[in-house]
N, C-alpha and C positions, 0 to 999 in steps of 0.2 A: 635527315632531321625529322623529331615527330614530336608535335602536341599529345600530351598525356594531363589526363585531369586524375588525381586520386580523390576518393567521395568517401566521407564519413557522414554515414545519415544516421539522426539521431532524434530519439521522439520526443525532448527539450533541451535546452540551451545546454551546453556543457563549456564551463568557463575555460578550464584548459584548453578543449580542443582549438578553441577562439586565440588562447594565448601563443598557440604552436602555431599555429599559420601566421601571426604574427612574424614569430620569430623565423619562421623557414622565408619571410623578405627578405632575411641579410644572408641567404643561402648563397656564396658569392658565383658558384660555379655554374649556377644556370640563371635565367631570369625568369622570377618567382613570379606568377599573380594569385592570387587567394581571395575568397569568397565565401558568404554562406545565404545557400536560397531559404525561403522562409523565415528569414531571421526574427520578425515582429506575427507572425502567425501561431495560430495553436496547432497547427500541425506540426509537420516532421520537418526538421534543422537539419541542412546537408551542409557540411563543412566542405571545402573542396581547396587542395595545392594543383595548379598547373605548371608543367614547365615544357618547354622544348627543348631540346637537345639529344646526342649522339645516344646508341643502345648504350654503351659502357656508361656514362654520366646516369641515365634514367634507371639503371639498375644500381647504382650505386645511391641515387637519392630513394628509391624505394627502400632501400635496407634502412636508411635512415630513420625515414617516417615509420617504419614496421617498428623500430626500436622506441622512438619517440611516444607516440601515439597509443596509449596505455588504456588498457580495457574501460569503458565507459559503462556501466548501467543501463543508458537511455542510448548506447549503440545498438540498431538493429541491423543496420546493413553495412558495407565500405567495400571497395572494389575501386580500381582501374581500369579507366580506359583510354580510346585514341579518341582525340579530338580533331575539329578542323578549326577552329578558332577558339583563343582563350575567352574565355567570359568575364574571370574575373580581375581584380584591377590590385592597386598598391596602396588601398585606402585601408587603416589600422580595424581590424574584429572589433567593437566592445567583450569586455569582459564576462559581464554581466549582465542582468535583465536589469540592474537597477543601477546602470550605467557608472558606478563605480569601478575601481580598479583592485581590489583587494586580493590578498596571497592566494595564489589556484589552486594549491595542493599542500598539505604539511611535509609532505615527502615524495619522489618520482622517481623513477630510473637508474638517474643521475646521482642522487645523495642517497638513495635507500641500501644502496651494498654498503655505501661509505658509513650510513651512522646506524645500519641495523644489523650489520653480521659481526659477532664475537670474533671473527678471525680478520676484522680491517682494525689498521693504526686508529683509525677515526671511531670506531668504534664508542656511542655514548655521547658524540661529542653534537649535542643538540643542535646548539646555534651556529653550527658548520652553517655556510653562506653555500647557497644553491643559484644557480646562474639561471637555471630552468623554472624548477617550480616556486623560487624566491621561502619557502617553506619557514625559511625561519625568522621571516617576519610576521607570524602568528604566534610566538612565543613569549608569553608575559615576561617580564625581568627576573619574577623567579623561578620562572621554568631554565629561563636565559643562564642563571646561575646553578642551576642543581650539575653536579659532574658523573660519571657514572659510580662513583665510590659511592652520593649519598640513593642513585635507583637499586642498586645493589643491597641497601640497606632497605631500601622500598619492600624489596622483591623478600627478604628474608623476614620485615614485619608481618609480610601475608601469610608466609607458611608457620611464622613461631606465634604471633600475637590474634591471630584470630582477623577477624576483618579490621579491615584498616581501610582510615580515610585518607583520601590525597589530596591537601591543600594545594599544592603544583598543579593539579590536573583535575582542575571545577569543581574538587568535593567529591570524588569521583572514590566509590568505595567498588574494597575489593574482597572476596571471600573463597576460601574454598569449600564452605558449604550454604547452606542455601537461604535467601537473607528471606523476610517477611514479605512476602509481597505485596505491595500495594494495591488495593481494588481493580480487577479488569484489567492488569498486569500480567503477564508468564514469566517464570524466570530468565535472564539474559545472562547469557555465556560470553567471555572474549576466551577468542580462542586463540591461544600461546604456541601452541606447535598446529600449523597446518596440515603438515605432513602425516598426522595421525586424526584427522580427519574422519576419513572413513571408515573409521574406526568406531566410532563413537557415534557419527547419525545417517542416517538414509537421504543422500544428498544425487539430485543429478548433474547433468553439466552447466544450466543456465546459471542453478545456485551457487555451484564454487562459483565460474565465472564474474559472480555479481558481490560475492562477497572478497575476490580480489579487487575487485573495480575501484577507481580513483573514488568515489562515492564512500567506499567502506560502511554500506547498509547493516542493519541488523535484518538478517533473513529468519523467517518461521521455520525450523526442522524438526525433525521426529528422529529420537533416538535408535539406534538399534536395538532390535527385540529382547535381546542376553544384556542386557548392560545392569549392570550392577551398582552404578553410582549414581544415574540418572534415569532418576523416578519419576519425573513430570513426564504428561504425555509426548507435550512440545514444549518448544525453549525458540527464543530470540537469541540468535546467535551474530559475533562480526567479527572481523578482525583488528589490527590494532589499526587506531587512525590517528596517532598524535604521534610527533616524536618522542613523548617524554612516553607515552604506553609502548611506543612502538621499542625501546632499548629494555622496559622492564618487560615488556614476553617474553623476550630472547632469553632474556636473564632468567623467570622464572622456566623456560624450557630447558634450559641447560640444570636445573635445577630439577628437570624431569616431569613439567606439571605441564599437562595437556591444556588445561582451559582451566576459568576462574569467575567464577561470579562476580556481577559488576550489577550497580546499581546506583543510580544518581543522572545531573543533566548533563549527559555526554553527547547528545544532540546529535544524534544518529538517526538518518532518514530510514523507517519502517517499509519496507516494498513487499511487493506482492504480484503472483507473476499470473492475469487476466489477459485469456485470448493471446498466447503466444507473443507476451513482452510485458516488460516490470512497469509498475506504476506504483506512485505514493499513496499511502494511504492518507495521512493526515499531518503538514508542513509544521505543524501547531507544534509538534513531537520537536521540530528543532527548535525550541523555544525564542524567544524573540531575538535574540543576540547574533543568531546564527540564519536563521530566515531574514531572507531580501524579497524587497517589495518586486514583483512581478509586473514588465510593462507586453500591451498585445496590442495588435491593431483589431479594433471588434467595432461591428454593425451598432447604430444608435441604438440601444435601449429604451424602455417605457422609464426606466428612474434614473438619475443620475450616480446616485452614492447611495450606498446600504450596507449598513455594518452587521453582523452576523454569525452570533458560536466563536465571539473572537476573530473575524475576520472583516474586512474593510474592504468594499470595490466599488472605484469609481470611475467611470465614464467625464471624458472631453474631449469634444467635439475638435478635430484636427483644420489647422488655419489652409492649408493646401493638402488636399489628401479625395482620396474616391467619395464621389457622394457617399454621405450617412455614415459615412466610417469615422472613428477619433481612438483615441488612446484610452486603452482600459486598463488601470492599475489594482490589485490585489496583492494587500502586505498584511501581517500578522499585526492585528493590534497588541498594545501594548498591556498591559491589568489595571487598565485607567479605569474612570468613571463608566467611559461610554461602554466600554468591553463590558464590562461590570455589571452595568443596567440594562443592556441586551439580553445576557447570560439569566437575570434575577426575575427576566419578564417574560423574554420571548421566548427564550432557548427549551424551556420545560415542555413549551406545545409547539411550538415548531411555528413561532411567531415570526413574519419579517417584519423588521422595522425600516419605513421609509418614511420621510415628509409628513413624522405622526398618525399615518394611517394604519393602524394594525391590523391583521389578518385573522381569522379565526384559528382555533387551533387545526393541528393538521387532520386530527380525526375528524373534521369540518373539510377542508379546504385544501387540504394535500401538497403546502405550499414549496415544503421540504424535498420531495420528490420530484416538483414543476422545476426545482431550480435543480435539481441535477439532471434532469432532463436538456432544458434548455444550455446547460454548460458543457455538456458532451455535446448536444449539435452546431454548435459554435466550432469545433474541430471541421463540420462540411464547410464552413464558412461563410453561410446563410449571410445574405447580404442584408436584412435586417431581420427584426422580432417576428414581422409578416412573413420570412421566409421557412420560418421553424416550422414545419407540419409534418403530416402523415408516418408519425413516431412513435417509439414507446419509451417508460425505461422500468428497469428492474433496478428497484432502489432497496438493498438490503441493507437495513445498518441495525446495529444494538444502540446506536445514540441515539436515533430519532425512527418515526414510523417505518417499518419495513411495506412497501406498497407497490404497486405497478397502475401507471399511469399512463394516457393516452393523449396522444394529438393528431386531431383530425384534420384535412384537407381546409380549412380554415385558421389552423392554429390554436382552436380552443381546446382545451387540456379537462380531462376529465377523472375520477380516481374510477379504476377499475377493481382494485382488490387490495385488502389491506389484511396485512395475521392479527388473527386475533390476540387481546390481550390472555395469559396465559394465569390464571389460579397462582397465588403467591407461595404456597405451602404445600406440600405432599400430601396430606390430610382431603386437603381441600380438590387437590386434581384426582385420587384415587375414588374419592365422593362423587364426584363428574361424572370418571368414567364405571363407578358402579349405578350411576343412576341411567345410564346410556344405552342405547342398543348395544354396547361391548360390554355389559353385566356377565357376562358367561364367561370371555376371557380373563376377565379385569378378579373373579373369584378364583378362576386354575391358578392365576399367578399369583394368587393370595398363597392358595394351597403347595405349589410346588414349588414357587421359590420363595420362602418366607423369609430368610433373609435380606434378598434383595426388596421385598414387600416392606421390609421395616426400615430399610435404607430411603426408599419415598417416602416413606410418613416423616423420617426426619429431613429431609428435603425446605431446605427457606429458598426462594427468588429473590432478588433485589435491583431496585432501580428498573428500569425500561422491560417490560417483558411481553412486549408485542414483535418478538423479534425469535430469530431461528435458532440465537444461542441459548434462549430457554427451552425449545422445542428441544433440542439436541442435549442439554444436559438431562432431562424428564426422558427422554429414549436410553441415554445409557443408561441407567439403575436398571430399566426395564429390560435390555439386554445382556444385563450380568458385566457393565465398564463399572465396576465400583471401584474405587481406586481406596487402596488401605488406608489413607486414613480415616478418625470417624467421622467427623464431619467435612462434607465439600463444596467449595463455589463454583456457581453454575458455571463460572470460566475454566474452571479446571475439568467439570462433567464436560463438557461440550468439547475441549480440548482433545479428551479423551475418547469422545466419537469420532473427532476429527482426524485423532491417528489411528485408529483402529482401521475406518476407512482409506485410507494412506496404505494399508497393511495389505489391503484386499487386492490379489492381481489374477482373480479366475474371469472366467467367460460370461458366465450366466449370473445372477442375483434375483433374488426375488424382486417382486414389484407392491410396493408398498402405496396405499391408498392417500392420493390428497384431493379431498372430494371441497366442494365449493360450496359454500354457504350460500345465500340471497338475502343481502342483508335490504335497508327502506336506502341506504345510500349507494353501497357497493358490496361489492362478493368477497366473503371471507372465506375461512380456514374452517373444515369439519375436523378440529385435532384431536376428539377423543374417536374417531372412525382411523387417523392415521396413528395413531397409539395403537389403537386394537389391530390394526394388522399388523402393526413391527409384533404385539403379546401373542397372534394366531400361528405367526412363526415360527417361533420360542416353544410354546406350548407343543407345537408340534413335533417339537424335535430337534431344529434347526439350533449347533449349537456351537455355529459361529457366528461369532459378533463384529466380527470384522465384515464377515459378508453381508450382513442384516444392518451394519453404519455403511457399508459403502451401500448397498439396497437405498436407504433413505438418501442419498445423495443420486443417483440416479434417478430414481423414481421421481423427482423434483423436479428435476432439468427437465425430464420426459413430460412432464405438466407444464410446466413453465412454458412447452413448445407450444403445446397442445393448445394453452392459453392462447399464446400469442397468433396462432395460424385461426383461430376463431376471431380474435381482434382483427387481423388482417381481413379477413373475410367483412367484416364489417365497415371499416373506415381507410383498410388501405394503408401497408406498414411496409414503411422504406427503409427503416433504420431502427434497430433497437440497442435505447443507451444501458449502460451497463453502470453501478456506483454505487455505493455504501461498505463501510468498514466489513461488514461481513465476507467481502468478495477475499480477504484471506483464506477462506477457506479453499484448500488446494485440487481436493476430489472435488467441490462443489462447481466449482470453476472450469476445470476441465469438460464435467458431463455437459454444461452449459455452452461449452464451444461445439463442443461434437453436437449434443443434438437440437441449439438452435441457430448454430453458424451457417447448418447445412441450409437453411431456407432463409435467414434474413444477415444480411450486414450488423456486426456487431459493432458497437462507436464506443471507444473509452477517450476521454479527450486526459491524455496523458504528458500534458502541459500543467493540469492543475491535478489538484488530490483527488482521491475517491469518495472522500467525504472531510472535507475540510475547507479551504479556499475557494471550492468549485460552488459551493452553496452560497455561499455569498454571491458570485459572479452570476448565475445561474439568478440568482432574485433579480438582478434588476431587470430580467426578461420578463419575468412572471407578471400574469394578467392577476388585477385585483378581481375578485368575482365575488359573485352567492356563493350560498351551499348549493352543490347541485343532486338533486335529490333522486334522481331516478339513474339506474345499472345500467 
């Protein structure tokens, strides 16, 4: 006889896993205990089945669990092993972080051959009853009613009427070519035939894997170089997540149609794959209906509640629980007043609102990046606000300031480096950099490339542009990423760095200059010095663009270190947090493991988002202070 524990560790709550250990209790043929360590922590969730019994019984319940136990997103590790005693007991998972019990899955295993293969009887037949993932108790009454004759008719509106909306499925439009996109959007693909896949974009193992996954994320991809129908750089791509999508793919596959434009709130969690494992970028993305309040056990805080960018965290103090520790909850507000009046006051400077005290804005006070700071080092487990020190974080985002911020062997938090705000117009940045020490450059490429010379002049910025997706769309023109058409948004220039980069798989790149300003607060960005190297390139000769956008992403990471080992040298760096919407970026992210993994610990606390929920949670640690005026 032998104790055997199977381990699913995972780096947040996953509700099925919790429902399956459940169920593997009425597993009759052995006696089951089941467990999960960290369950209330922001660390990593280890789900665990034990059982005892003969080799034949334990190989027979592994095949089980192998079949059962369906790829997770936030799985990083699982294994087998021999125990000497069980740990865990006969007391039921919760489901959820917000202790409700609601359907785990719209389809698993068990019902997905039954109601999504063209060759099952069952075939289409939605509201089939699931023993497992209970799926089709997510189905409105007229999803409950559609039969496959009227998806069949779904599937032939898309291909003969042009885009079609789907009242069934949230309003949920569908196209096969490519709808308007909304500001700060990429197009998003569902993609109907998997199996031609690779066909169509440059994908590795994590990302199929993650967009199979119970999750069914929207991942960021880059097409294949030849493709001929898909002309953005990148796309938000997923697969199907509903039953009522998941019978019309099949249907439009057999119909011959690879993927389809989809636009609407289909509330598909955004990931993003930092330091070797996916993380959310922002929960906000599942809109309120579909986001659950988030409960943790966390160290007492300086404030109790702070609402935030639409988000809500609040601290209380636990009746029997470790000193200083209580329950900390984080839920998506709703578009009430209070969200409302945050967003109209504070959100523009990167205000936190607590107990009426406002902060200054963040190019003052850096409050924005102190709370993502503080919300990754909550992942150590800091036993309170006093324990948070000797840290950084590198906070890039396009929402709020992109900065790098420090915490000393005391706690206190200081802004080290913020990007500078960036010229709004082409006109005005060619003006910069002809007034500059890079006048010599910034003329060759007057003279040599004069097309792409008149591609910056019509160049607009808009909204936030102290951030790196301006800097990257102002580099492609100057690299020759013009994308046909005539006029483009910085999100599609920068997109467009962003796969080029993607593209690049040689040894060597140039090293491109990001030299340091001295500002009266903090150190900025010399960005007409790192313009004029990516034009010293160009001019040179150098005439790929793919090697001079991946150049700029290395050459970053390589300062970013350099930064950070001069910080350390100063105050002493134990841990560097990582956070902001920006960390999509896939070269940028990689060069940032490689060359500052190698000398500091990187912390993503990938319990909360990258820049969403975690700001909130993150403020109530944050020290009210001055301006602090000296670098």
């Amino acid at each position: 006889m032998k104790n055997i524990r199977f381990d699913f560790t995972c780096s947040r709550q996953v509700p099925l896993y919790a429902h399956l250990c459940n169920q593997y209790l009425n597993y009759d043929a052995l006696n089951i205990s089941i467990g999960c360590d960290g369950q209330q922590d922001f660390g990593q969730h280890s789900y665990f089945i034990e059982a005892q019994g003969e080799q034949t019984q334990l190989e027979q319940l592994a095949d089980a669990i192998a079949a059962d136990f369906l790829i997770s997103a936030w799985l990083i590790d699982s294994g087998i092993k021999v125990i000497d005693e069980p740990q865990g007991g006969k007391t039921l998972l919760p489901y959820s972080q917000s202790g409700s019990s609601p359907a785990i899955a719209p389809f698993c295993q068990q019902c997905y051959p039954l109601i999504g293969d063209n060759q099952s009887a069952k075939f289409g037949a939605l509201d089939l009853a699931c023993p497992c993932c209970k799926g089709e108790t997510q189905l409105t009454p007229a999803q409950k009613a559609l039969t496959l004759s009227d998806i069949k008719a779904m599937a032939q509106g898309v291909l003969t009427q042009g885009p079609l909306t789907l009242a069934a499925a949230d309003e949920l439009q569908l196209s096969l070519t490519p709808f308007d996109q909304p500001l700060g959007e990429r197009p998003q693909l569902l993609i109907c035939n998997p199996n031609t896949l690779n066909a169509h974009f440059c994908l590795n193992d994590a990302q199929v894997l993650a967009l199979s996954s119970i999750e069914k994320p929207l991942i960021c991809a880059r097409p294949t170089q030849e493709h001929d129908k898909l002309s953005a750089p990148l796309y938000d791509i997923c697969f199907a997540y509903s039953r009522v999508i998941l019978v019309l793919a099949e249907v439009l596959r057999q119909k011959g149609i690879d993927w389809v434009y989809i636009q609407g709130k289909h509330n598909r969690p955004k990931l993003t794959w930092v330091d070797g494992a996916w993380a959310q970028i922002a929960s906000k993305d599942l809109g309120s209906t579909q986001a659950q309040t988030k409960h943790f056990i966390a160290p007492e805080p300086l404030r109790e509640k702070v609402s935030l960018h639409g988000y809500q965290a609040q601290w209380q103090a636990a009746k029997r629980s470790r000193s200083h520790q209580g329950e900390l909850s984080v839920a998506v507000l709703a578009q009430s007043s209070e969200a409302t009046h945050t967003a109209n006051t504070g959100a523009a400077n990167g205000e936190i609102e607590h107990a009426g005290t406002p902060h200054a804005s963040d190019t003052e006070n850096h409050t924005i990046a102190d709370a993502a700071l503080f919300s990754a080092l909550l992942k150590g487990k800091f036993t309170s606000h006093r324990q948070a020190k000797n840290a950084a974080v590198i906070y890039l985002s396009h929402t709020h300031a992109s900065q790098i911020v420090t915490c000393d062997n005391k706690g206190d938090t200081e802004l080290f480096f913020a990007l500078p705000e960036l010229p709004d117009n082409g006109y005005e940045i060619f003006h910069q950099l002809d007034s500059s020490p890079q006048k010599a450059v910034a003329q060759k490429f007057k003279s040599l490339f004069p097309d792409d010379y008149l591609k910056l002049l019509s160049l607009k910025l808009h909204g936030r542009r102290d951030n790196l997706q301006s800097l990257w769309a102002i580099a492609a023109i100057l690299i020759g990423l013009n994308p046909q058409e005539e006029t483009q948004s910085q999100e599609r220039l920068s997109d467009a760095l962003m796969a080029a980069a993607m593209r690049y798989h040689g040894a060597n790149a140039p090293r491109i200059d990001y030299p340091l300003t001295k500002g009266e607060a903090h150190r900025s960005l010399n960005w007409c010095k790192t313009l004029g190297t990516v034009l010293s390139f160009r001019i040179a000769g150098n005439d790929d663009p793919s090697q001079l956008a991946f150049a700029m992403q290395d050459s970053l990471a390589d300062y970013l270190s350099n930064w950070l080992e001069h910080i350390d040298l100063n105050i002493g760096v134990h841990n560097v947090a990582l956070a902001g919407n920006e960390l999509t970026n896939e070269t940028l992210c990689k060069r940032i493991s490689l060359r500052l993994g190698k000398n500091f610990p990187l912390v993503i606390n990938r319990s909360l988002d990258l820049d969403g929920d975690n700001l909130a949670v993150g403020a109530l640690y944050v020290k009210q202070r001055q301006l602090n005026t000296h670098d």
